[in-house]
C-alpha positions as CSV (number, residue, x, y, z in Angstrom):
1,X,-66.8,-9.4,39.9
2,X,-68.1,-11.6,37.0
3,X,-67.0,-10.6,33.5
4,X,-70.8,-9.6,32.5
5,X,-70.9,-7.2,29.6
6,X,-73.1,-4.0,30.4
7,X,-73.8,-1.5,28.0
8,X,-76.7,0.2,29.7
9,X,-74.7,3.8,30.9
10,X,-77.7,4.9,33.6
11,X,-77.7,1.5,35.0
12,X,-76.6,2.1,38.9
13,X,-74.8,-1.4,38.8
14,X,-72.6,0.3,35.0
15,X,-69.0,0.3,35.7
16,X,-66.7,0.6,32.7
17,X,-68.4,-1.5,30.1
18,X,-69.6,-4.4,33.1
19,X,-71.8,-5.6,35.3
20,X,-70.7,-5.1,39.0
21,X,-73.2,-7.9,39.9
22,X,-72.5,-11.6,40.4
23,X,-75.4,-12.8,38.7
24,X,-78.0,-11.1,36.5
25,X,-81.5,-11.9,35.6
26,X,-82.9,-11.5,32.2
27,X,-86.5,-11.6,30.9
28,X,-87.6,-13.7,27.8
29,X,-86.7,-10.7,25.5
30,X,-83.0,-10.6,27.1
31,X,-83.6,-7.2,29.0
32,X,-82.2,-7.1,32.4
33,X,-84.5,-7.7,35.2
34,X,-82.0,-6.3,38.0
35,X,-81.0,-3.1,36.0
36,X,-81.9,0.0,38.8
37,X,-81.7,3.6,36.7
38,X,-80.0,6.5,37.9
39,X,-82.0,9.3,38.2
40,X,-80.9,12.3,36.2
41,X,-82.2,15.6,37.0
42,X,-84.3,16.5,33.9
43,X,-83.2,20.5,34.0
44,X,-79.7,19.1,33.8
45,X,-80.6,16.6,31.0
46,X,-82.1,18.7,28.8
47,X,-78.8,21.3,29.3
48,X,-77.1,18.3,28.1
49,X,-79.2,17.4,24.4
50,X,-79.1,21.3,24.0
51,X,-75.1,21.1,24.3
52,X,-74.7,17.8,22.3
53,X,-77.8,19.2,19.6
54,X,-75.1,22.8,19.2
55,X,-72.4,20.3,18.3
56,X,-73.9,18.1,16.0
57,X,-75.5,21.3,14.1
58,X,-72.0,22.5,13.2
């Protein structure tokens, strides 16, 4: 695995701050042309901002 810097967490090719492809492509704007999103259920999403919203009230 190349050293590539990821930052993009729902990104299925994310593992521990990298890239687990070879090679990347990026557009003119520097986005990520080969980035494929995880799909997060949205009932389970939205448990998770209510959580993290609780937290950051206190």
């Amino acid at each position: 695995m190349k050293d590539i810097k990821c930052e993009n967490y729902f990104c299925v090719y994310f593992y521990k701050g990298l890239c687990r492809l070879e090679a990347i492509n990026l557009s003119v704007t520097g986005i990520c042309n080969s980035c494929i999103y995880v799909d997060v259920d949205e009932v389970y999403l939205n448990k998770q901002r209510e959580k993290l919203l609780a937290i950051l009230k206190d």
